[in-house]
PDB file of N, CA, C and O in Angstrom:
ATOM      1  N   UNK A   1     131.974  35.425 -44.778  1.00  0.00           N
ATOM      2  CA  UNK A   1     132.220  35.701 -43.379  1.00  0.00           C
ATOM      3  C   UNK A   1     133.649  35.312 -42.993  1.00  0.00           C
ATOM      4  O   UNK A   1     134.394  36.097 -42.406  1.00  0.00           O
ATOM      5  N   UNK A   2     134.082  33.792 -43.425  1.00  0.00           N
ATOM      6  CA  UNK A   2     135.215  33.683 -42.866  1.00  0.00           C
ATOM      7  C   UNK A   2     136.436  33.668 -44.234  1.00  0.00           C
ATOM      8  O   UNK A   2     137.660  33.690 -44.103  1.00  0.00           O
ATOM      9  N   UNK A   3     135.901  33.638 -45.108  1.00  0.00           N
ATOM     10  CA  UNK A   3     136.882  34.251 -46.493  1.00  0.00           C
ATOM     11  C   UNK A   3     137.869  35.173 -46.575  1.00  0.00           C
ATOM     12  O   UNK A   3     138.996  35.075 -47.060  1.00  0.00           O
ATOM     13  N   UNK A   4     137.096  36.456 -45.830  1.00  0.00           N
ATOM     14  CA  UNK A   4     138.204  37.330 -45.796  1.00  0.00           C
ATOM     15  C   UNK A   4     139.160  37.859 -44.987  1.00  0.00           C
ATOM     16  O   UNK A   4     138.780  38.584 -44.068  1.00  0.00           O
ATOM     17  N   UNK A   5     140.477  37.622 -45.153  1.00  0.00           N
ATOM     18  CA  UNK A   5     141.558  37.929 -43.984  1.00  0.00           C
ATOM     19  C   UNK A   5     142.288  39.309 -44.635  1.00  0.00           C
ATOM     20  O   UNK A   5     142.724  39.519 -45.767  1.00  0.00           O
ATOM     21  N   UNK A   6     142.209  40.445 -43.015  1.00  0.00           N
ATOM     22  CA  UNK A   6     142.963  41.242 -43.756  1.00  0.00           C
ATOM     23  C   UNK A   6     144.135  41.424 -43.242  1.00  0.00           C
ATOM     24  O   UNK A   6     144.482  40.382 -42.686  1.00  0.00           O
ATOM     25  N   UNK A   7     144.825  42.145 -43.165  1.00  0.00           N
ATOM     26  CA  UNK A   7     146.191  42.553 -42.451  1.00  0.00           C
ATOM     27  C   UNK A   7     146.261  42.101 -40.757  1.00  0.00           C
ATOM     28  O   UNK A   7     146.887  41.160 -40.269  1.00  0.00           O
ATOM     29  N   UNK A   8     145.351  43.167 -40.030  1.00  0.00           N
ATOM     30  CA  UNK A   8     145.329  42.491 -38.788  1.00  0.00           C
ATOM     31  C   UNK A   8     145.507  40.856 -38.199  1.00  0.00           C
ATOM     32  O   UNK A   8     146.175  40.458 -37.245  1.00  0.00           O
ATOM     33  N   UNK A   9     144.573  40.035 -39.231  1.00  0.00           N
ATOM     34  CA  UNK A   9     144.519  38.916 -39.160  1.00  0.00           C
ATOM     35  C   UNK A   9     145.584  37.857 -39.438  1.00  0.00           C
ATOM     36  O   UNK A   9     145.781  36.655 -39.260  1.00  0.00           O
ATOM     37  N   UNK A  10     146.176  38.952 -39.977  1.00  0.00           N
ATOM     38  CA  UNK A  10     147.577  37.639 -41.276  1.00  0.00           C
ATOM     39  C   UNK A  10     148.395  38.182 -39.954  1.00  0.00           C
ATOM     40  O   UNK A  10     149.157  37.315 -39.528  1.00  0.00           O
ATOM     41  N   UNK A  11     148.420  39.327 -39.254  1.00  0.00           N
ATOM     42  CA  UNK A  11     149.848  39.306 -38.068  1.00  0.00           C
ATOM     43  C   UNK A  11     149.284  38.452 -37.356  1.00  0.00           C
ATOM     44  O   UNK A  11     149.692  37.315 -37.595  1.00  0.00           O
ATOM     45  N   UNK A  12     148.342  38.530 -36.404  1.00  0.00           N
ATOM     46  CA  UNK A  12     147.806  37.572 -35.463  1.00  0.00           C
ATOM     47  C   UNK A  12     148.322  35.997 -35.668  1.00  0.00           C
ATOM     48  O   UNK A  12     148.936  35.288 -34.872  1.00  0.00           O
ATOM     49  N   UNK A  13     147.977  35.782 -36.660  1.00  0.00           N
ATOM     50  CA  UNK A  13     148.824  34.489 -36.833  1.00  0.00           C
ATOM     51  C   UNK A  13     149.807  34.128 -37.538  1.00  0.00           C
ATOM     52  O   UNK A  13     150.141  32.993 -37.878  1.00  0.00           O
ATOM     53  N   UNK A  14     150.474  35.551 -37.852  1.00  0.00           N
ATOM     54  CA  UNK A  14     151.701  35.100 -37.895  1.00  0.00           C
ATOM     55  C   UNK A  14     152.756  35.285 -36.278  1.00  0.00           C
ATOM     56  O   UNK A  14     153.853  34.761 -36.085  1.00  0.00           O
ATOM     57  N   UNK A  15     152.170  35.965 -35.551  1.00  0.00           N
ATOM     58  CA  UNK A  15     152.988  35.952 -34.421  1.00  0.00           C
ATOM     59  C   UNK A  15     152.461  34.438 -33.610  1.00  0.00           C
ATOM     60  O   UNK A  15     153.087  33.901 -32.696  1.00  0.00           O
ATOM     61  N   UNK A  16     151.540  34.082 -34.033  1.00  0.00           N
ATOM     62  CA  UNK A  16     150.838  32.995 -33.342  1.00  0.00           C
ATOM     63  C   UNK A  16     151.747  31.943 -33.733  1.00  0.00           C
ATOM     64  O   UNK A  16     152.098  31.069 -32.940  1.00  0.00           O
ATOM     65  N   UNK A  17     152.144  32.000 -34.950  1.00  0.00           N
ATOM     66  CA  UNK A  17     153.179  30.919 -36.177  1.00  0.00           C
ATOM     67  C   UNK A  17     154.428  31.243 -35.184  1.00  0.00           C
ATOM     68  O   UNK A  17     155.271  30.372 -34.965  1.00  0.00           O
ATOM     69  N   UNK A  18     154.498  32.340 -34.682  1.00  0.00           N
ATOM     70  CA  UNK A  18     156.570  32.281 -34.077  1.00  0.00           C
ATOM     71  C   UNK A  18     156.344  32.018 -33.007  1.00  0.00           C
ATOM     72  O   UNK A  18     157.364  31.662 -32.416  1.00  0.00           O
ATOM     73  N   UNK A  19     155.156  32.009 -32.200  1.00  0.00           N
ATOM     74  CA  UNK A  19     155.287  31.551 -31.028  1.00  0.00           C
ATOM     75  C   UNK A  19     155.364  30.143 -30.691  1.00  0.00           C
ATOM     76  O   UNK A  19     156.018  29.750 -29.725  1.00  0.00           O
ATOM     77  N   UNK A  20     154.526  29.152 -31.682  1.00  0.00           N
ATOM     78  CA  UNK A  20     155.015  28.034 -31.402  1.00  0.00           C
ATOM     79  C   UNK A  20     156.135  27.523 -32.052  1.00  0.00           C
ATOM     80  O   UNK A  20     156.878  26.780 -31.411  1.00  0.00           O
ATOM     81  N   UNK A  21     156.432  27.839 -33.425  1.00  0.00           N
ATOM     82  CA  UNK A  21     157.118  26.782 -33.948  1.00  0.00           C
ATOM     83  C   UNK A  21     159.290  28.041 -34.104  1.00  0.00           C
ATOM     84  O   UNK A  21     160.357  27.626 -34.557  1.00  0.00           O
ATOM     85  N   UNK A  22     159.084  28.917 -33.726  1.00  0.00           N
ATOM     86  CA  UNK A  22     159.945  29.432 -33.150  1.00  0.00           C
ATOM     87  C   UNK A  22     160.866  30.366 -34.245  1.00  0.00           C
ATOM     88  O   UNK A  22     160.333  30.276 -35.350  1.00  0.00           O
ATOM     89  N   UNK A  23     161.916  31.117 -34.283  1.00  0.00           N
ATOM     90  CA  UNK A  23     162.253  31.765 -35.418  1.00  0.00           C
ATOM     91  C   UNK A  23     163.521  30.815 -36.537  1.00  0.00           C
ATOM     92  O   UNK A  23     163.883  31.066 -37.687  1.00  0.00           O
ATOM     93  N   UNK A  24     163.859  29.873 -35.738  1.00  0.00           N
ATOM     94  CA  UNK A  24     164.740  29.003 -36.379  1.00  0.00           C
ATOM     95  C   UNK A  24     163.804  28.076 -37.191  1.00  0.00           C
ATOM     96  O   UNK A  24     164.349  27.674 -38.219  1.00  0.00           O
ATOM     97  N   UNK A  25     162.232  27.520 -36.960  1.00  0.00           N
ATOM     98  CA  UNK A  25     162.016  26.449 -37.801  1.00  0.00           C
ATOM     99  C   UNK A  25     161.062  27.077 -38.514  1.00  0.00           C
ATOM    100  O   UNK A  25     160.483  26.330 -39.303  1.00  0.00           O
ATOM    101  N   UNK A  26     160.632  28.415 -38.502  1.00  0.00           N
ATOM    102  CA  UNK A  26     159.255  28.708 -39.102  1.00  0.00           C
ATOM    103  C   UNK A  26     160.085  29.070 -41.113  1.00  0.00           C
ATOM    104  O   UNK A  26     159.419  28.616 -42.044  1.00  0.00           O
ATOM    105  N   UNK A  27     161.091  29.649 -41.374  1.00  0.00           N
ATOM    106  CA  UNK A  27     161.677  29.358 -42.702  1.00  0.00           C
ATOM    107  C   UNK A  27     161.840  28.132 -43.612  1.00  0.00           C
ATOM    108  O   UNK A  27     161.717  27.986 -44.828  1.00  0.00           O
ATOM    109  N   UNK A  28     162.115  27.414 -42.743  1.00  0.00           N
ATOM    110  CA  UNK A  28     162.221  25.900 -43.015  1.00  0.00           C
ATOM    111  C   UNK A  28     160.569  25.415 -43.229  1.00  0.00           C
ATOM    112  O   UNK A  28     160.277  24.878 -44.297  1.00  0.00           O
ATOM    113  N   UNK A  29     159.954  25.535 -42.623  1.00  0.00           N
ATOM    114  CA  UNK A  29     158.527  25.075 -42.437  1.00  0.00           C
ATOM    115  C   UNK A  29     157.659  26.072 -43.778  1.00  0.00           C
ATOM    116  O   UNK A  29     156.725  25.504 -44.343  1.00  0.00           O
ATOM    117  N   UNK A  30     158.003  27.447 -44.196  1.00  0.00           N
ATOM    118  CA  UNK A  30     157.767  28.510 -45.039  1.00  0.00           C
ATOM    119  C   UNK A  30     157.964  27.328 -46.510  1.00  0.00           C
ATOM    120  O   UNK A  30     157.153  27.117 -47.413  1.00  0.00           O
ATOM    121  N   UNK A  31     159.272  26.755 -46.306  1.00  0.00           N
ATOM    122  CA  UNK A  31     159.844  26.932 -47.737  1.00  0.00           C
ATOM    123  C   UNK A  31     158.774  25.218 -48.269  1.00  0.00           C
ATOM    124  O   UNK A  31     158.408  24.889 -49.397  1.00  0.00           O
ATOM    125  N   UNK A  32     158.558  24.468 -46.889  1.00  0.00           N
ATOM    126  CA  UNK A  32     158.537  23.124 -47.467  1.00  0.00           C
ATOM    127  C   UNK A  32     157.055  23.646 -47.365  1.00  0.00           C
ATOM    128  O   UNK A  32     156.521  22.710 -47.962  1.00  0.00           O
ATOM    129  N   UNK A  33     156.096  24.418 -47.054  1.00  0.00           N
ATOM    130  CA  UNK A  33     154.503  24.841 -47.461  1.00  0.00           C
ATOM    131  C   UNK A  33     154.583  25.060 -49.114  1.00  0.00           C
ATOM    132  O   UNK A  33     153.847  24.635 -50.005  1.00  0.00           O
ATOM    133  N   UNK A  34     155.767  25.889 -49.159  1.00  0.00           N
ATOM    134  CA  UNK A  34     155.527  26.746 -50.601  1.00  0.00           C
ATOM    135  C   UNK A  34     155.848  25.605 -51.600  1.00  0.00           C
ATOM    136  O   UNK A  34     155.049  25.460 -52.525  1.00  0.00           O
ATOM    137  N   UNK A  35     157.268  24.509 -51.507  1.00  0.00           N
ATOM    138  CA  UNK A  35     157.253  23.019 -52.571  1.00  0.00           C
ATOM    139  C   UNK A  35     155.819  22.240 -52.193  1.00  0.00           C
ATOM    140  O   UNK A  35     155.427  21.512 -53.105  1.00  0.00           O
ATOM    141  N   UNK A  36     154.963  22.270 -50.988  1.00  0.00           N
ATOM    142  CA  UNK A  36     154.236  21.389 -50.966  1.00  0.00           C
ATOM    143  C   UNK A  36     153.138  21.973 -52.383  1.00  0.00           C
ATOM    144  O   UNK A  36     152.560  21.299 -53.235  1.00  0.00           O
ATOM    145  N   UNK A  37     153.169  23.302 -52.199  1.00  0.00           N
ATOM    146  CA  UNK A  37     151.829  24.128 -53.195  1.00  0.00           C
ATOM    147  C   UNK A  37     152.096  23.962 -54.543  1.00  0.00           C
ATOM    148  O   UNK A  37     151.339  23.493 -55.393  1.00  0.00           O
ATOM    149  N   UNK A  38     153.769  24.579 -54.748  1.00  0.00           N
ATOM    150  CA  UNK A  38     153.946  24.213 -55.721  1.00  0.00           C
ATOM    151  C   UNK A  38     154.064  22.555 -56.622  1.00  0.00           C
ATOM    152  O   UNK A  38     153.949  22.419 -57.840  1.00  0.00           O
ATOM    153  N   UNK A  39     154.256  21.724 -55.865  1.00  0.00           N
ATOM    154  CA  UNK A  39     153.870  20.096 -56.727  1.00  0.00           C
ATOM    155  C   UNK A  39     152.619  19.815 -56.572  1.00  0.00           C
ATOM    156  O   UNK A  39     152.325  18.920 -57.364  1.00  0.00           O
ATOM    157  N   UNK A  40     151.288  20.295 -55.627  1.00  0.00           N
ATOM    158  CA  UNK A  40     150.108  19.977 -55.730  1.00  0.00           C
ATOM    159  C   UNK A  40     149.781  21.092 -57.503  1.00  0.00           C
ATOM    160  O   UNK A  40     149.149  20.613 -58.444  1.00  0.00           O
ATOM    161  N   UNK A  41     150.246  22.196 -57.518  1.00  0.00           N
ATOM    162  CA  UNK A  41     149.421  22.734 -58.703  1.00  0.00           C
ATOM    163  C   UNK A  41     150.351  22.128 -59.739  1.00  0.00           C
ATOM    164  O   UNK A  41     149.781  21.787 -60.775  1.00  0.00           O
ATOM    165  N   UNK A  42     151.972  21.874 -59.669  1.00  0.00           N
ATOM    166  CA  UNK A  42     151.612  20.707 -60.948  1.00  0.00           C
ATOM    167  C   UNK A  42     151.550  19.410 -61.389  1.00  0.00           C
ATOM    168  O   UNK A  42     151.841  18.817 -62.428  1.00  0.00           O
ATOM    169  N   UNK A  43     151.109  19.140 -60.355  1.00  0.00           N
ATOM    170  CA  UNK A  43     149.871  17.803 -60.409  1.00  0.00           C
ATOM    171  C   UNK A  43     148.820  18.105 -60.900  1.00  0.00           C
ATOM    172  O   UNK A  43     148.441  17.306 -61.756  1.00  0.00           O
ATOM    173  N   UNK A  44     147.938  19.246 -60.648  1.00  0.00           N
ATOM    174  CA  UNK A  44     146.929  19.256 -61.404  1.00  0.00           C
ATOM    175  C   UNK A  44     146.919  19.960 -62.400  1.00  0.00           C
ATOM    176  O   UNK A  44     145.851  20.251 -62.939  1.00  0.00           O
ATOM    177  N   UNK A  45     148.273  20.450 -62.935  1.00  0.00           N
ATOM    178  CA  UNK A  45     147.643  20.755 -64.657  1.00  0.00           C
ATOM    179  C   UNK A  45     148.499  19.810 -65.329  1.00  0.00           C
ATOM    180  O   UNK A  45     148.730  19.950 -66.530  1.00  0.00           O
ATOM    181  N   UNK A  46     149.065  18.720 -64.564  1.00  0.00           N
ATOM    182  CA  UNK A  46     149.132  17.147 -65.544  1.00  0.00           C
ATOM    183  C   UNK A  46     147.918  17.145 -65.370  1.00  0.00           C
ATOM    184  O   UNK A  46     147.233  17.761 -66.187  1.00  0.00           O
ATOM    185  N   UNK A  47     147.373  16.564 -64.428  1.00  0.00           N
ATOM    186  CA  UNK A  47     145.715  15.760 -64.712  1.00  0.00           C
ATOM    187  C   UNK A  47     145.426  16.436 -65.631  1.00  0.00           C
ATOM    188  O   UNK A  47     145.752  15.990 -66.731  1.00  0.00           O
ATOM    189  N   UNK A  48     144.851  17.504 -65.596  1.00  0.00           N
ATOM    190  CA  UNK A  48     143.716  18.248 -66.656  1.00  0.00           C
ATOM    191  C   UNK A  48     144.424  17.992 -67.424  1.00  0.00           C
ATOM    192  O   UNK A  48     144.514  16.764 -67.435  1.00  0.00           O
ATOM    193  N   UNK A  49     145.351  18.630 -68.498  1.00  0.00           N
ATOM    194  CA  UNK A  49     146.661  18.094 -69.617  1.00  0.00           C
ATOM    195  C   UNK A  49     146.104  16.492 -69.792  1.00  0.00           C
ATOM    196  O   UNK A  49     145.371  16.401 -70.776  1.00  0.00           O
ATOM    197  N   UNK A  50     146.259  15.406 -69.168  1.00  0.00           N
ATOM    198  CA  UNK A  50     145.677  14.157 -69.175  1.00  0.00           C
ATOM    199  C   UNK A  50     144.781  13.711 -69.397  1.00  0.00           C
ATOM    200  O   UNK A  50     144.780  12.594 -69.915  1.00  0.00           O
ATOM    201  N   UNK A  51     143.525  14.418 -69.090  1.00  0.00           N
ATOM    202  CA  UNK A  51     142.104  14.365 -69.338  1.00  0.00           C
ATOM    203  C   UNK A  51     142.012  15.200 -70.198  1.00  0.00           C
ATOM    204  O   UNK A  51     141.123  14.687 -70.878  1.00  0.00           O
ATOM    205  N   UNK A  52     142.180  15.808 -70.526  1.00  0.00           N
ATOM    206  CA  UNK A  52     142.240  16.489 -72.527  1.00  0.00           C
ATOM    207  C   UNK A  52     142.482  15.773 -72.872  1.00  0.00           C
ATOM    208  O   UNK A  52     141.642  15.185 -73.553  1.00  0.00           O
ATOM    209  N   UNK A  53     143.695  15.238 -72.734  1.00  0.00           N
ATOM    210  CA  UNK A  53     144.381  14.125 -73.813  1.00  0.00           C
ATOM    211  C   UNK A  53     143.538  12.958 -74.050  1.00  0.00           C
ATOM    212  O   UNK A  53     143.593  12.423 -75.157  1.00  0.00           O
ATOM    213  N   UNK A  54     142.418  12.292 -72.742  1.00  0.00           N
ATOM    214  CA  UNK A  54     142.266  11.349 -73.326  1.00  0.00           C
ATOM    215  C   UNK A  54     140.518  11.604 -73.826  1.00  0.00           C
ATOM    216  O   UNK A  54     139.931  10.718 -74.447  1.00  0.00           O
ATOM    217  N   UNK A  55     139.885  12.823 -73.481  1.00  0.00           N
ATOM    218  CA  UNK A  55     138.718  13.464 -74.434  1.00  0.00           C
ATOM    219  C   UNK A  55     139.181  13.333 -75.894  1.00  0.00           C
ATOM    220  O   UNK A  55     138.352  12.783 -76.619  1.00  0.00           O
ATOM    221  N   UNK A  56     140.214  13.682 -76.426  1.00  0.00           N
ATOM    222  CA  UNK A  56     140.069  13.839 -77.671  1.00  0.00           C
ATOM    223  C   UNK A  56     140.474  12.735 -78.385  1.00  0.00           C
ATOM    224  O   UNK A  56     140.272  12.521 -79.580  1.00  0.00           O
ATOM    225  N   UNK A  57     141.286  11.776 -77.281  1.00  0.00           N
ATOM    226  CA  UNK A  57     141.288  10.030 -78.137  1.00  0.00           C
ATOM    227  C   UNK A  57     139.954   9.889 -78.149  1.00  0.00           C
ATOM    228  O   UNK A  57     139.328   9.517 -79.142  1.00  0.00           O
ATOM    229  N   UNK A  58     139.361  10.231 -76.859  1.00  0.00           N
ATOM    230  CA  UNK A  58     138.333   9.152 -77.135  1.00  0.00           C
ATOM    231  C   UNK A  58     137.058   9.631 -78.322  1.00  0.00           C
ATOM    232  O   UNK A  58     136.330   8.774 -78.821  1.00  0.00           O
ATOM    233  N   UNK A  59     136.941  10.991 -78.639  1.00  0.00           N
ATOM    234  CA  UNK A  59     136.419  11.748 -79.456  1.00  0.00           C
ATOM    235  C   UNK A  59     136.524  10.723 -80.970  1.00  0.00           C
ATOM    236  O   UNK A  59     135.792   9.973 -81.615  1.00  0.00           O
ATOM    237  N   UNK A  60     138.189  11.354 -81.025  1.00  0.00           N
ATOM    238  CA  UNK A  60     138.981  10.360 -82.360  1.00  0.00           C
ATOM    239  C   UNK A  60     138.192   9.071 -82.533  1.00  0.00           C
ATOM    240  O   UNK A  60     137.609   8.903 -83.604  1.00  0.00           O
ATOM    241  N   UNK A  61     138.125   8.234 -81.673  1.00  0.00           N
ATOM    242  CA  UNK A  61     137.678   6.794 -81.960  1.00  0.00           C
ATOM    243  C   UNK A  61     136.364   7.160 -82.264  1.00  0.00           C
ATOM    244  O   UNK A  61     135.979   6.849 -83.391  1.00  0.00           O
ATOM    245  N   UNK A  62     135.115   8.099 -81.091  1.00  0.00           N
ATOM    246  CA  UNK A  62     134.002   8.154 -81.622  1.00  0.00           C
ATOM    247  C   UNK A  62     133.965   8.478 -83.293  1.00  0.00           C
ATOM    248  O   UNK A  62     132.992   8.018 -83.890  1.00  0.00           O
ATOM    249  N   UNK A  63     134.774   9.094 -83.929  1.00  0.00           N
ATOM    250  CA  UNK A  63     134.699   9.521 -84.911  1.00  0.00           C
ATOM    251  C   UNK A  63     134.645   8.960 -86.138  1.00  0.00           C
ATOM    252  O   UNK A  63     134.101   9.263 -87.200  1.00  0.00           O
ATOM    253  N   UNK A  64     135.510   7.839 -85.658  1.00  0.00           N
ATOM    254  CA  UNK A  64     136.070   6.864 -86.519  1.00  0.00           C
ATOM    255  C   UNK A  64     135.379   5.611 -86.587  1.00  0.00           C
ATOM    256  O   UNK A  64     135.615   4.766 -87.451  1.00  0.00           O
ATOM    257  N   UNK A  65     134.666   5.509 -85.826  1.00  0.00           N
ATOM    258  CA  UNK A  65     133.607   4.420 -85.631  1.00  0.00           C
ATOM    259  C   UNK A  65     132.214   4.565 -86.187  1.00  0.00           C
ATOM    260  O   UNK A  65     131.385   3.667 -86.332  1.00  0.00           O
ATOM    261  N   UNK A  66     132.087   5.933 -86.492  1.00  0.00           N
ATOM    262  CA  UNK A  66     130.969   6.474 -87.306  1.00  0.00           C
ATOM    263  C   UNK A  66     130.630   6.349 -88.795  1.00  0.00           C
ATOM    264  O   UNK A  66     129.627   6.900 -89.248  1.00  0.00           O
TER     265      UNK A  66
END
């Protein structure tokens, strides 16, 4: 129900976006959304990368303890 946005919807708030925050700060505000997205996703493919890493130590030791 509320998943899907189509065109109509993405103007609506994007004119909704220039009306408050204005045409001088909404680029500025664009660019620091898009670094915020981009260091949350690679943060999480360290974690995962990290948690592999330490599945297969800990695998290793099960292994070795056998």
């Amino acid at each position: 129900m509320f998943g899907q946005l189509g065109l109509p919807e993405m103007m609506i708030i994007m004119v909704i976006a220039l009306l408050i925050f204005g045409p001088k700060k909404l680029p500025s505000l664009g660019k620091s959304l898009g670094e915020g997205i981009t260091s949350f996703k690679k943060a999480m493919t360290f974690g995962e990368k990290e948690a592999e890493k330490d599945e297969e130590k800990e695998k290793k030791e099960d292994d070795s303890t056998t």
